[in-house]
DRENDORO-140435 format. One line per field, with one value per residue (C-alpha): residue number from 1; chain; x, y, z. Coordinates in nm, 2 decimals, always signed. Each point is the difference from the previous one (the first is absolute). Example, Ala and Ser with C-alpha at 12.3 -4.5 7.8 and 13.67 -1.06 7.14 Angstrom:
2
i <- [1	2]
ch <- [A	A]
u <- [+1.23	+0.14]
v <- [-0.45	+0.34]
w <- [+0.78	-0.07]
! end
This chain:
472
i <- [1	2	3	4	5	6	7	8	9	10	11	12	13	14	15	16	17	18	19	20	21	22	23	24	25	26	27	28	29	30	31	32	33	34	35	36	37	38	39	40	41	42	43	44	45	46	47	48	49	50	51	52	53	54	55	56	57	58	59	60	61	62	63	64	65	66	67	68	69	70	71	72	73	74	75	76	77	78	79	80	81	82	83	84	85	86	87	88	89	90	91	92	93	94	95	96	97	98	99	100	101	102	103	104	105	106	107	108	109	110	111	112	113	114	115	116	117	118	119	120	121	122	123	124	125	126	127	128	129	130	131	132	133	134	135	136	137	138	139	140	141	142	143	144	145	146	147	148	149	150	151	152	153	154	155	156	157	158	159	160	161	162	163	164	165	166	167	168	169	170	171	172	173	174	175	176	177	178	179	180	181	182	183	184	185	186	187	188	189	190	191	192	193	194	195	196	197	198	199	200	201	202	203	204	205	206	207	208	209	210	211	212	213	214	215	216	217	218	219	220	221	222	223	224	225	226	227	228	229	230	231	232	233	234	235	236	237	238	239	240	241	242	243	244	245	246	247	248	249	250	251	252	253	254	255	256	257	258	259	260	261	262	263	264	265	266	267	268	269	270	271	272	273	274	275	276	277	278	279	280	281	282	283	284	285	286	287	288	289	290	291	292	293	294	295	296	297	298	299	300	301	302	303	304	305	306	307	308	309	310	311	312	313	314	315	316	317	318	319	320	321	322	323	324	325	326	327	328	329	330	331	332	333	334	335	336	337	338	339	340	341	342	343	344	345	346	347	348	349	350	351	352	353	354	355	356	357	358	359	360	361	362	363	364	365	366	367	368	369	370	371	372	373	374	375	376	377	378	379	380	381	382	383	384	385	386	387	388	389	390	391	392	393	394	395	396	397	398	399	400	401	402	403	404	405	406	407	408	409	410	411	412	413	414	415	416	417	418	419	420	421	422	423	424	425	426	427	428	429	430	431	432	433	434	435	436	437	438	439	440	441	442	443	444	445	446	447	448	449	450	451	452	453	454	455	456	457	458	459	460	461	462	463	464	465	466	467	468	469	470	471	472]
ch <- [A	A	A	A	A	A	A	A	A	A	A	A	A	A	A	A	A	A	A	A	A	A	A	A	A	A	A	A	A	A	A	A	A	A	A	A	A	A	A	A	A	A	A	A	A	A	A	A	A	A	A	A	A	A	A	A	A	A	A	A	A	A	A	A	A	A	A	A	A	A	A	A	A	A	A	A	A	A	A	A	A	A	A	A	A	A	A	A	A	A	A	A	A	A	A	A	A	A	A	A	A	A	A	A	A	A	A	A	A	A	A	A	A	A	A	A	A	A	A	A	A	A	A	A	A	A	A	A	A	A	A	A	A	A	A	A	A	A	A	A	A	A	A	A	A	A	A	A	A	A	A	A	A	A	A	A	A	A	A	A	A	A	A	A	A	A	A	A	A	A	A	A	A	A	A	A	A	A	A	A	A	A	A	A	A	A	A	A	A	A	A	A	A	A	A	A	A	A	A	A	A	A	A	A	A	A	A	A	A	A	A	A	A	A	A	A	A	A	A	A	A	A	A	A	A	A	A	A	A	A	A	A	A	A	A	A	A	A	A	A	A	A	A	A	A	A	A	A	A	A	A	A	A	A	A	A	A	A	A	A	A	A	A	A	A	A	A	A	A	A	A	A	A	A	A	A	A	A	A	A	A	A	A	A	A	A	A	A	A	A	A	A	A	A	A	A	A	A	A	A	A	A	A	A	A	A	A	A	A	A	A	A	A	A	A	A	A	A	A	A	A	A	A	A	A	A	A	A	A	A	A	A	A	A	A	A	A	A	A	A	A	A	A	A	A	A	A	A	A	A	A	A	A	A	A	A	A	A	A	A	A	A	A	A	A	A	A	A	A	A	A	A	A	A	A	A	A	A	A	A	A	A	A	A	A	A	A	A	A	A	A	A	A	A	A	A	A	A	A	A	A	A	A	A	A	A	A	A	A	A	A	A	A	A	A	A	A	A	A	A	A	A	A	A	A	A	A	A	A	A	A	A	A	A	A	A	A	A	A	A	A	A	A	A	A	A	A	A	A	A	A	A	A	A	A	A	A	A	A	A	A	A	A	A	A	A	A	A	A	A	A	A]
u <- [+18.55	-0.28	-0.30	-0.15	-0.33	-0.18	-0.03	-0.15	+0.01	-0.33	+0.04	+0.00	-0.28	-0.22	+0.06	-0.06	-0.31	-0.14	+0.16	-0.03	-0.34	-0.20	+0.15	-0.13	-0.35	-0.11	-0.01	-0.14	-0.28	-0.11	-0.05	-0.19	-0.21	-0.05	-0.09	-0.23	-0.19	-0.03	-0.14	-0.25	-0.09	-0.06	-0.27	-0.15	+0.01	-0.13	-0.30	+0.14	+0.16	+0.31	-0.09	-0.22	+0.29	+0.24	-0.27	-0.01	+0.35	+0.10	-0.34	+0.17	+0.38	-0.13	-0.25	-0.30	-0.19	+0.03	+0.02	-0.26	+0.02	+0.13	+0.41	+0.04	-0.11	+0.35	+0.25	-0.18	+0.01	+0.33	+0.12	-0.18	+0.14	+0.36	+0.01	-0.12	+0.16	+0.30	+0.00	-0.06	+0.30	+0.27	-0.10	+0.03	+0.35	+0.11	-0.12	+0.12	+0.34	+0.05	-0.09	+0.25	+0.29	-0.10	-0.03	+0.34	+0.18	+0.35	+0.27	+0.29	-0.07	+0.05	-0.26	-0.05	-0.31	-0.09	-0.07	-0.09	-0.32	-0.05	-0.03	-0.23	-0.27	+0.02	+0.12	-0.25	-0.11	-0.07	-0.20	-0.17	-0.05	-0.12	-0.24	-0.13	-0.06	-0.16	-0.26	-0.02	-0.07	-0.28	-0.13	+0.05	-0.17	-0.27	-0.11	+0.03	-0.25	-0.24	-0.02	-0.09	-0.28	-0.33	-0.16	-0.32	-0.13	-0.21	+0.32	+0.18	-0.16	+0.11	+0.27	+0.35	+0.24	-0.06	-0.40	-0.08	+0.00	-0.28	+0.06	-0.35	-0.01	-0.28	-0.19	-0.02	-0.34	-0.33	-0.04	+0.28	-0.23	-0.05	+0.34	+0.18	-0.21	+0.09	+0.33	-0.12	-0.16	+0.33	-0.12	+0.33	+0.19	+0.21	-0.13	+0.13	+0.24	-0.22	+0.18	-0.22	+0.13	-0.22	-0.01	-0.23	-0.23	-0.08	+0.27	+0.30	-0.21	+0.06	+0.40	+0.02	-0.14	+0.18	+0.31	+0.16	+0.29	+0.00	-0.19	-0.26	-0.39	-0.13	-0.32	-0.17	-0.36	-0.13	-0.33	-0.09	+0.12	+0.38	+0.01	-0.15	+0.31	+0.20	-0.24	+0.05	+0.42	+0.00	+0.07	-0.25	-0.11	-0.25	-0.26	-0.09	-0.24	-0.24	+0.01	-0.22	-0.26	-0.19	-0.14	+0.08	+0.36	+0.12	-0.13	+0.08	+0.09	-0.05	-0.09	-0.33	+0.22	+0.14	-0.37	+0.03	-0.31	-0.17	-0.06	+0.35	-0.03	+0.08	+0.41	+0.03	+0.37	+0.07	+0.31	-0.09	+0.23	+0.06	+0.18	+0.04	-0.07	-0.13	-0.42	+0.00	+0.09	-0.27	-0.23	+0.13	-0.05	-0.38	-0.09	+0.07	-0.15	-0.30	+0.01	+0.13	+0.32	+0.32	+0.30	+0.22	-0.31	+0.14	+0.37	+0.12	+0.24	+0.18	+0.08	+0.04	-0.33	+0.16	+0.16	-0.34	-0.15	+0.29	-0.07	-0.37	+0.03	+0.25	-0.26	+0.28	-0.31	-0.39	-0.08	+0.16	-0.08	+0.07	-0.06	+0.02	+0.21	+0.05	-0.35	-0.07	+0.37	-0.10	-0.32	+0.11	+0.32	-0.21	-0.26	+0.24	+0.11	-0.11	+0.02	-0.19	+0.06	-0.13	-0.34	-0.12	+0.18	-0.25	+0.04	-0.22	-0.07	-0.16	-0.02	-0.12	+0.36	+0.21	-0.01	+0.27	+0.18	+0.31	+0.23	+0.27	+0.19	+0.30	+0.21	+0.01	+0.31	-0.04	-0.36	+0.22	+0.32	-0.17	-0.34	+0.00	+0.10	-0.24	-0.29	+0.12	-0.08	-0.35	-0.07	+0.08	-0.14	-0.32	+0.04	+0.02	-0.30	-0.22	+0.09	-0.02	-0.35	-0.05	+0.15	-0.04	+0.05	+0.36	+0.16	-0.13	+0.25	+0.25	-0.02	-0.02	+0.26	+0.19	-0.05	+0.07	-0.39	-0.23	-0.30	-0.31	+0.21	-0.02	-0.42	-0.09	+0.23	-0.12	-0.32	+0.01	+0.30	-0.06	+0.28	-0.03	+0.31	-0.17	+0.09	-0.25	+0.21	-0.25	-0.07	+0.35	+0.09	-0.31	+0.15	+0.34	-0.14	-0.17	+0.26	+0.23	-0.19	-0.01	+0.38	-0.02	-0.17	+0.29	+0.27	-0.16	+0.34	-0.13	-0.11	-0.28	+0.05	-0.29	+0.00	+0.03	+0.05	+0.33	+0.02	-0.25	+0.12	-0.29	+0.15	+0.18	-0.27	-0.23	+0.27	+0.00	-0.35	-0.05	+0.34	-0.22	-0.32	+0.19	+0.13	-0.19]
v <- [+16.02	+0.16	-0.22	-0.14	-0.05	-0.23	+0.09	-0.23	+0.05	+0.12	-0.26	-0.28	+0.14	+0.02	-0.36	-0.11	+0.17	-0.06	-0.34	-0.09	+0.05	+0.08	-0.34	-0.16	+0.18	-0.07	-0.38	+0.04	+0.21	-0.26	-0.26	+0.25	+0.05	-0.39	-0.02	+0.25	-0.18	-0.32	+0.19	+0.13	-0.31	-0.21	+0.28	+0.01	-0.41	+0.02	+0.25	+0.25	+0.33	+0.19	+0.32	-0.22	-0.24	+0.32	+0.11	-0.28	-0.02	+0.37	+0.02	-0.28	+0.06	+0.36	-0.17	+0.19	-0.34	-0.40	-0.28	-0.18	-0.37	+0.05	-0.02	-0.06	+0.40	+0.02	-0.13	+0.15	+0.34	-0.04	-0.07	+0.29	+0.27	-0.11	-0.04	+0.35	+0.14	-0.15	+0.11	+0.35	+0.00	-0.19	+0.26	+0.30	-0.11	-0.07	+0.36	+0.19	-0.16	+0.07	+0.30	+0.10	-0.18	+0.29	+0.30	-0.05	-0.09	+0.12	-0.26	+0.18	+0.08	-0.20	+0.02	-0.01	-0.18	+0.26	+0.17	-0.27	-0.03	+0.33	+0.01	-0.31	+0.15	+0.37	+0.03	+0.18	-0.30	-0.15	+0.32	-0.11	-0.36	+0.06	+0.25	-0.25	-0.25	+0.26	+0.03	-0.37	-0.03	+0.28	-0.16	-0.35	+0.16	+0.20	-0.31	-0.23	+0.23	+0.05	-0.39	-0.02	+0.35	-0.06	+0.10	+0.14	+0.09	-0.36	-0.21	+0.14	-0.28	-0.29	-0.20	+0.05	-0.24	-0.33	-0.08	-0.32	-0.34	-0.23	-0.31	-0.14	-0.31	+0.02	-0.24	+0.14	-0.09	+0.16	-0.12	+0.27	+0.30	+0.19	-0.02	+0.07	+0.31	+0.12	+0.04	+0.08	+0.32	+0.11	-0.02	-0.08	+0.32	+0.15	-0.21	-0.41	-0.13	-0.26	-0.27	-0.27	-0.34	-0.18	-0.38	-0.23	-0.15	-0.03	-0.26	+0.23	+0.28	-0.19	-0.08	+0.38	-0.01	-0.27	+0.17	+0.25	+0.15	+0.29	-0.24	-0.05	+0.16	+0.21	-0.08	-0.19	-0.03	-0.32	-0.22	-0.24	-0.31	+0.13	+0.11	-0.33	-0.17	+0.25	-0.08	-0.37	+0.05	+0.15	+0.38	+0.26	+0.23	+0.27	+0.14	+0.34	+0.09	-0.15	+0.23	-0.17	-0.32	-0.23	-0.32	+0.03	+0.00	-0.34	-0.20	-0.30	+0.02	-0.23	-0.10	-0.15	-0.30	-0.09	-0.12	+0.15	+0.20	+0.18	-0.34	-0.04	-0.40	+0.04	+0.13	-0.36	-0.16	+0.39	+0.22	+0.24	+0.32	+0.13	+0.28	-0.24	+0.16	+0.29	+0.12	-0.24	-0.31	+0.04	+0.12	-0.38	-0.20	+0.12	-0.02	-0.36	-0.07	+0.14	-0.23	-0.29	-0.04	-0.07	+0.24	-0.33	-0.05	+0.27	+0.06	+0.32	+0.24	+0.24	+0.34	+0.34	+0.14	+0.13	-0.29	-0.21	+0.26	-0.07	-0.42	+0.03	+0.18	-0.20	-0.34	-0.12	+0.03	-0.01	+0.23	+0.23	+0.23	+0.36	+0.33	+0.36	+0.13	-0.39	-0.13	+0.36	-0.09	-0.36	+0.09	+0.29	-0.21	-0.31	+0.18	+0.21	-0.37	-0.11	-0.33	-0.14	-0.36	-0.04	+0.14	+0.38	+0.10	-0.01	+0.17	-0.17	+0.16	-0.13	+0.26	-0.22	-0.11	+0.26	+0.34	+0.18	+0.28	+0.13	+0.13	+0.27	-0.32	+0.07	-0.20	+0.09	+0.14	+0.22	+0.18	+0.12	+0.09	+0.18	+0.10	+0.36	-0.11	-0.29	+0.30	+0.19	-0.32	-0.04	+0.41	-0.06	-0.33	+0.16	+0.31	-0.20	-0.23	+0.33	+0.11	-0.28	+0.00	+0.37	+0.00	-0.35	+0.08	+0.11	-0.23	-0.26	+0.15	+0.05	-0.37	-0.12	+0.22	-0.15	-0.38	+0.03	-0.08	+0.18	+0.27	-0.19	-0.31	+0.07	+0.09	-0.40	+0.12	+0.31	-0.02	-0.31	+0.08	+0.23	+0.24	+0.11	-0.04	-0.13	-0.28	-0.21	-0.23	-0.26	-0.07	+0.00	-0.26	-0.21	+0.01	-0.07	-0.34	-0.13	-0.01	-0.13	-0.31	-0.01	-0.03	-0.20	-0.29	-0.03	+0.08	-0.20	+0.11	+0.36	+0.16	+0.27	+0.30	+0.01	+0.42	+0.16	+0.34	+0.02	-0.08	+0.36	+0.33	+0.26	+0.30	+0.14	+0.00	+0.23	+0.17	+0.12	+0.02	+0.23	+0.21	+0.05	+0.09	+0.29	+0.09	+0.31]
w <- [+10.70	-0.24	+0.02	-0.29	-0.18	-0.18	-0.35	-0.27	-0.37	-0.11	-0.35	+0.25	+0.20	-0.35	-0.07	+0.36	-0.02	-0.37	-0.06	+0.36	+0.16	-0.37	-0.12	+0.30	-0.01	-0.33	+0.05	+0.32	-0.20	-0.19	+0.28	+0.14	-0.35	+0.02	+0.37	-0.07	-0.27	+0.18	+0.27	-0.29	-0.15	+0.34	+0.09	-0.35	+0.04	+0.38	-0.13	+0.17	-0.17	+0.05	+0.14	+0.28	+0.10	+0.04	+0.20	+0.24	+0.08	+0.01	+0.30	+0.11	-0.01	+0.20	+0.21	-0.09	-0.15	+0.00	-0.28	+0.17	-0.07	-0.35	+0.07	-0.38	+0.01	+0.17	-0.27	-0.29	+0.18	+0.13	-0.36	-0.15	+0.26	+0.01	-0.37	-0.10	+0.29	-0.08	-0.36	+0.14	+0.20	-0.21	-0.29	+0.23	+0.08	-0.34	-0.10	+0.32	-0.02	-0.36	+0.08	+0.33	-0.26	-0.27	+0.27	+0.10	-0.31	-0.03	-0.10	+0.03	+0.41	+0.30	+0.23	+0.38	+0.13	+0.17	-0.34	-0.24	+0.31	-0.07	-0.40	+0.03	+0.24	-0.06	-0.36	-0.23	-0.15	+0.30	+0.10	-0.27	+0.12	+0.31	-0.09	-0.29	+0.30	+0.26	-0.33	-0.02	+0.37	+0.05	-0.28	+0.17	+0.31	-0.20	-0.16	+0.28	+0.20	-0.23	-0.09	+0.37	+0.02	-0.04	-0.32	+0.20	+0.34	-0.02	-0.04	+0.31	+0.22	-0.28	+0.17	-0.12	-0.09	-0.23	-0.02	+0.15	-0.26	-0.02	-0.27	-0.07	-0.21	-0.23	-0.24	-0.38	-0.02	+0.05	+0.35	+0.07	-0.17	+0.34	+0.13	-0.41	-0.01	+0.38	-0.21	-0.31	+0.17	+0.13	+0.34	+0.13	-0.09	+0.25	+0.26	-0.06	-0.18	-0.18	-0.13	-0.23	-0.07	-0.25	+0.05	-0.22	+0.34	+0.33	+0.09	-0.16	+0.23	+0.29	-0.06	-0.04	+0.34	+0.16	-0.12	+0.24	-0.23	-0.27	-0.23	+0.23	+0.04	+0.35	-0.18	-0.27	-0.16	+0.03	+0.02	+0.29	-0.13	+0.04	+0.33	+0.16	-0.14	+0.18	+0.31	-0.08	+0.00	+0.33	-0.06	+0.06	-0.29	+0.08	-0.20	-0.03	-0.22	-0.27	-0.31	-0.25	+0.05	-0.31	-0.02	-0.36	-0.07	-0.05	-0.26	-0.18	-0.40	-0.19	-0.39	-0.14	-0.17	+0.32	+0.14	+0.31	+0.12	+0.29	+0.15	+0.20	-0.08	-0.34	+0.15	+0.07	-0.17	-0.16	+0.04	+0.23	+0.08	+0.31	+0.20	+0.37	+0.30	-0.11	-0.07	-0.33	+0.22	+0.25	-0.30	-0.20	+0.33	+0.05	-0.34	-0.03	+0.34	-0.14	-0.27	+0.20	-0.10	+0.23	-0.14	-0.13	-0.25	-0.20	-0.11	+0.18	-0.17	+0.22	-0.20	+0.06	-0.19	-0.27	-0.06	+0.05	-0.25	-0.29	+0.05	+0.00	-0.34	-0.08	+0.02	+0.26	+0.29	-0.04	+0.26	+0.25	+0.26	-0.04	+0.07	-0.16	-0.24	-0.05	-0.11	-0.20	-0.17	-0.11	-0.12	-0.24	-0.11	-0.03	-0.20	-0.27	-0.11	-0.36	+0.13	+0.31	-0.04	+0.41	-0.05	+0.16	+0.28	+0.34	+0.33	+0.23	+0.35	+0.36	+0.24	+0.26	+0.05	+0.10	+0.13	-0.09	+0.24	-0.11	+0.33	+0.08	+0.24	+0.16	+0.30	+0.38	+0.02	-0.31	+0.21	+0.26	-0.20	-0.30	+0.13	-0.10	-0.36	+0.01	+0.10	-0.31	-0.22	+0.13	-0.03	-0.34	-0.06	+0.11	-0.19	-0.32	+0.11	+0.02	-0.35	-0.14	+0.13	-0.09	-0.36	-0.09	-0.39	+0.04	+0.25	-0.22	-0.29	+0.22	+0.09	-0.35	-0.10	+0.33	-0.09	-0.39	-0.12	-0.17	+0.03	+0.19	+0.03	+0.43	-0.09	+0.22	+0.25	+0.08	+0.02	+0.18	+0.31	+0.31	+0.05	+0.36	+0.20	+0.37	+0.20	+0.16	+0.26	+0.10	-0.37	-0.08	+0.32	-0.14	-0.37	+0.18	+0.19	-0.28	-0.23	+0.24	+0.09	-0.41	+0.01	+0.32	-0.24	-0.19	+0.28	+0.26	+0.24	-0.03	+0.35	-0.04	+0.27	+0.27	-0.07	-0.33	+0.18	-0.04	-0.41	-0.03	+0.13	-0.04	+0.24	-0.32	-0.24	+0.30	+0.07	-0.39	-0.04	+0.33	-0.18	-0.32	+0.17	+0.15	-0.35	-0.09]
! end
């Protein structure tokens, strides 16, 4: 018996493959265009970008890097890859089967598979397809390899891969100057992915602390006051450096109507604004101690201070305690009114009361899991502190640029704050103590550590300093 073939009409074999498998692609296209852009818009929403999340999970997906703590870097480069890719893919299969339908096209023939396999992957056209995609893969490669070739001989030692993230949650205020211009100066390019969250004061700083997922801070720029509550709640935040110091930032403002003057006895029964547990509520307590007064003597109002500021223009409090851009911001608002109904707007100042540090603070766990990125902050931190100190004139407009005021508004601060980024640990345990037994007095239940030592880490400070020094 004569053996026979398989033979297919070629018609049927066009529709299969057109109506089939392009029909089924071009759906599947757009769900990959829509996974795609929610893959873009979680990054752009994370503060991350897309080209740096397909980065992570392609090192990761070929082992050459990690997604450190961040697995929210997984989905949202998971979603980017397999939606481009996908789209890729799909719309290669529409064209190359559309194309193997046309290379073969003959209606009135019946073909065996053997030769419709033939027309579809070595007719001319798809000569011409699979030449068009050897182009598009040496280009592929070509690109690929020079995205990953150092520019120049002194980038062959930078590390490859992702560059490592550190979030620092940051206070837009001038008690942030040193650390804003350590960024301002681009002195984290090519080196740390510096992420800043701005948060309005120290207690948002220390939430962004407390809190270990994507939203959270490895560091944070905070005053004393702040980190003895941490101290207080049991957990262990660490400070690093110091990187500016004044006995003249926080001030009381107030208006001549309102009767209060520099004699803290005349705050008795006013409305008082204050941000609790942070430099302004230590600052409030010894003022009125000073002028023997026990805290339920006044009426407390607890703000965020630019909230305070809008109520204490508003007459809805007769004095608050602020700090810059926030006293420099009710003045000049205060003063372009036509009417000043509460008198002349007074900032009244002891500097007896409270010394003011302002700290790079991080936790325990953080030192040992991000210390190299934590180094980086400091190098910069103190870079910035020695221009600031060397060109005075212009980071003063870079920071009134920063903060929204205007030309001299920052002149008091200035000329009145030291800049160098140190770290004296004694003085900081002392400060540390003292305003935990000020806490203590109104949370008797508070336990104060015997040793400080292990709230103040100075190794990586020295160890930048003695890095610098070598500098040439």
């Amino acid at each position: 018996m004569r053996k026979t073939h398989s033979f297919v009409s070629l018609n049927d074999m066009t529709k299969f493959a057109v109506w089939g498998m392009a029909e089924l692609a071009r759906p599947l296209m757009l769900v990959a265009v829509l996974v795609f852009l929610v893959g873009l818009v979680l990054s752009e929403v994370r503060g991350s970008t897309a080209s740096d999340s397909l980065w992570d999970v392609l090192s990761w997906l070929f082992g050459s890097g990690t997604l450190a703590e961040d697995e929210s870097k997984l989905v949202m480069g998971l979603l980017l890859f397999v939606g481009f890719l996908g789209y890729v893919l799909l719309g290669l299969i529409v064209w190359v089967v559309s194309m193997a339908a046309q290379s073969v096209q003959d209606d009135s023939k019946t073909l065996t598979w053997g030769e419709v396999m033939t027309g579809v992957f070595w007719s001319s056209n798809m000569r011409r397809v699979f030449t068009i995609l050897g182009l598009l893969a040496a280009v592929a490669v070509a690109f690929w390899f020079f995205l990953s070739t150092p520019d120049s001989p002194e980038s062959e030692s930078a590390p490859s891969g992702p560059l490592p993230e550190l979030r620092f949650a940051q206070l837009p205020i001038s008690y942030s100057a040193v650390t804003h211009l350590a960024e301002d100066l681009d002195s984290y390019q090519d080196v740390l992915r510096y992420v800043t969250q701005s948060v309005p004061a120290g207690p948002d700083v220390v939430a962004a602390l407390r809190n270990r997922g994507p939203g959270g801070a490895h560091a944070g720029g905070i005053a004393v006051t702040p980190v003895i509550t941490m101290i207080a709640a049991g957990e262990t935040p660490v400070v690093l450096a110091t990187t500016l110091r004044s006995n003249q930032r926080v001030r009381l403002v107030t208006f001549s109507g309102r009767g209060i003057t520099d004699d803290p006895g005349t705050l008795r029964g006013k409305r008082v604004g204050v941000v609790l547990n942070t430099v302004g509520d230590i600052y409030l307590d010894r003022l009125l101690q000073s002028g023997g007064l026990a805290r339920d003597e006044v009426t407390l109002v607890n703000g965020r201070p630019a909230d305070l500021r809008n109520l204490l223009l508003n007459g809805e409090l007769d004095a608050a305690v602020l700090w810059d851009p926030f006293v420099t911001q009710a003045v000049r608002l205060y003063n372009a009114r036509e009417d000043k109904t509460l008198g002349e707007i007074e900032v009244l100042l002891d500097p007896a009361l409270y010394d003011l540090a302002f700290n790079i603070v991080t936790t325990r766990d953080r030192v040992a899991e991000k210390r190299e990125e934590l180094k980086k902050l400091i190098a910069a931190s103190a870079a910035a502190g020695q221009f600031m100190q060397g060109s005075p004139a212009e980071a003063q407009s870079r920071l009134e640029t920063w903060l929204g005021l205007e030309s001299g508004d920052l002149d008091h601060f200035m000329g009145t704050t030291s800049f160098e980024v140190y770290l004296d640990a004694e003085q900081m345990k002392q400060w540390m103590k003292e305003e935990l037994m000020w806490l203590q007095g109104r949370r008797p239940e508070i336990e104060i550590p015997a040793d400080f030592s292990p709230y103040v880490d100075e190794s990586l400070l020295l160890e930048v300093q003695a890095e610098m020094a070598q500098t040439p």
